[in-house]
C-alpha positions in Angstrom: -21.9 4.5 7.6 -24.5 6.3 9.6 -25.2 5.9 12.9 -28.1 4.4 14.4 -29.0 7.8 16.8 -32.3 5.7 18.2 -30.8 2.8 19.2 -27.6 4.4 20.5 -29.7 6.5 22.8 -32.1 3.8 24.1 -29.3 1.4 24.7 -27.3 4.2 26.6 -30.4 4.8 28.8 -31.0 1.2 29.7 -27.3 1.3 31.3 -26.9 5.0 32.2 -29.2 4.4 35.9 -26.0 2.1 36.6 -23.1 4.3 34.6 -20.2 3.9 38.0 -21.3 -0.1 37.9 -20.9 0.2 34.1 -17.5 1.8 34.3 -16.2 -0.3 37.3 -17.1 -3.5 35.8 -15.3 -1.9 32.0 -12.2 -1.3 34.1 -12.3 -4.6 35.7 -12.6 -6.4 32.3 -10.1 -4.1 30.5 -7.7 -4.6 32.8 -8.4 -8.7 32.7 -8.3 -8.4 28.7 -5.3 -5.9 28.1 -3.3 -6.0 31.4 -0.4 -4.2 29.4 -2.9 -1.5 29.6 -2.7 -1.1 33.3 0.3 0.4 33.6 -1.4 3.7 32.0 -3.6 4.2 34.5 -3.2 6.1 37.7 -3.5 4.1 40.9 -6.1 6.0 42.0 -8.9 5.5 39.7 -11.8 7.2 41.4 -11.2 10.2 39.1 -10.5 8.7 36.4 -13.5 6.8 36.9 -15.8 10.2 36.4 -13.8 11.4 33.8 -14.5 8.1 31.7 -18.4 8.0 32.6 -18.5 12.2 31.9 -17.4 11.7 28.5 -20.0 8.8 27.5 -22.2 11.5 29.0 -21.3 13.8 26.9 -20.9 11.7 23.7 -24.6 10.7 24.4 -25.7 14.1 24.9 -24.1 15.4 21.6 -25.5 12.0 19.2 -27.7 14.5 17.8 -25.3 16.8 16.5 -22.0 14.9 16.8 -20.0 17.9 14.4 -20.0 19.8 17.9 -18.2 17.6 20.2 -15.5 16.4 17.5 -13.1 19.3 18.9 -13.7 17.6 22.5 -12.5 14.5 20.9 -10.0 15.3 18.7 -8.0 17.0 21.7 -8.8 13.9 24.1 -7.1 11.9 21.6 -4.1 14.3 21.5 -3.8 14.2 25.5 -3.7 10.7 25.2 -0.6 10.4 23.7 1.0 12.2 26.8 -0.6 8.9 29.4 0.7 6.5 26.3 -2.1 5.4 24.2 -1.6 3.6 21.2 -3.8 3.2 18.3 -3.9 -0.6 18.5 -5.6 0.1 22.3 -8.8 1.8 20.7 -10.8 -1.3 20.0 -10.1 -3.1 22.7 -11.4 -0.4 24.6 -14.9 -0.1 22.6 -15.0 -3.6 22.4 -14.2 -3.7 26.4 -17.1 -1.2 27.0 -19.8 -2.9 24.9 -19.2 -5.8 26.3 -19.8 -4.0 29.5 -22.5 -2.3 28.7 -24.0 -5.7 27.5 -23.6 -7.1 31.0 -24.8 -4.3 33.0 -27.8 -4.3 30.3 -28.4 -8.0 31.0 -32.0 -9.0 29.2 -32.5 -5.3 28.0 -29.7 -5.7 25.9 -30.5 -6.3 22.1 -27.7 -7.1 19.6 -28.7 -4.1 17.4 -27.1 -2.2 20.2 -23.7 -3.1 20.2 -23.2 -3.1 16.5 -24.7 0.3 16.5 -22.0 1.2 19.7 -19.4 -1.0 17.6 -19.8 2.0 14.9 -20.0 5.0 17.0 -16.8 4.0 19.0 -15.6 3.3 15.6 -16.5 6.8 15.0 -15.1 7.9 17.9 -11.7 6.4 17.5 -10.9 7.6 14.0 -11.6 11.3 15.2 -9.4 10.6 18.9 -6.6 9.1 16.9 -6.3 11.9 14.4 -5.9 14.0 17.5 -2.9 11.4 18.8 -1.6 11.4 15.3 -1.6 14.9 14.9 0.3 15.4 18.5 2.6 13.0 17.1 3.6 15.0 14.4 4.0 18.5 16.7 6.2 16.6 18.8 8.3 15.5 16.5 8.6 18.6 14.4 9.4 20.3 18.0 12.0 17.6 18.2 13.9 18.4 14.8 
């Protein structure tokens, strides 16, 4: 499935003036939604927080030519097996974020954009979870 590049960028712009309310108000319904997930969080989240809003920077930045930041992905996948992500926690987090991005869009929000997010993070996921898989599979070869 391609992705819809227009609407992915419009949408992002109509939420990107408020990105730390967009990613407070993710982490606040994350945590409400999946509050097993908590535990793999640091207490502090204030940096966590930046790293989060930096990479939907960067994934916006890179729509256009998303071969390039695959890399970038693949190894944040593969990092995120060390803080205990699970594959099974990936949609819940895109689902978690659209929604998000929904409310901090309020009336500028169309419904085109979150199936067009819905595929990107789809996207997104495959490539981050190849990553965790293939850290998996080091470790346990390391293991043997």
């Amino acid at each position: 499935m391609a992705l819809d590049i227009d609407i992915l960028e419009t949408s992002f712009d109509a939420v990107a003036p408020r990105g730390e309310e967009l990613i407070e108000d993710f982490y606040a319904r994350l945590f409400a939604t999946a509050p097993a997930v908590k535990p793999l969080f640091p207490a502090d989240m204030k940096k966590q927080r930046a790293m989060l809003l930096s990479a939907l920077v960067l994934l916006r930045k890179s729509l256009r030519d998303l071969d390039r930041v695959v890399p970038t992905l693949h190894a944040l996948g593969a990092r995120h097996v060390a803080y205990g992500a699970l594959p099974e926690h990936y949609p819940v987090v895109g689902q978690t974020l659209i929604a998000s991005m929904e409310a901090i869009a309020g009336d500028a929000w169309r419904p085109e954009y979150g199936e067009a997010w819905g595929a990107a993070f789809d996207v997104v996921a495959s490539v981050m979870i190849a990553g965790a898989e293939e850290a998996l599979a080091e470790q346990e070869q390391l293991a043997a």
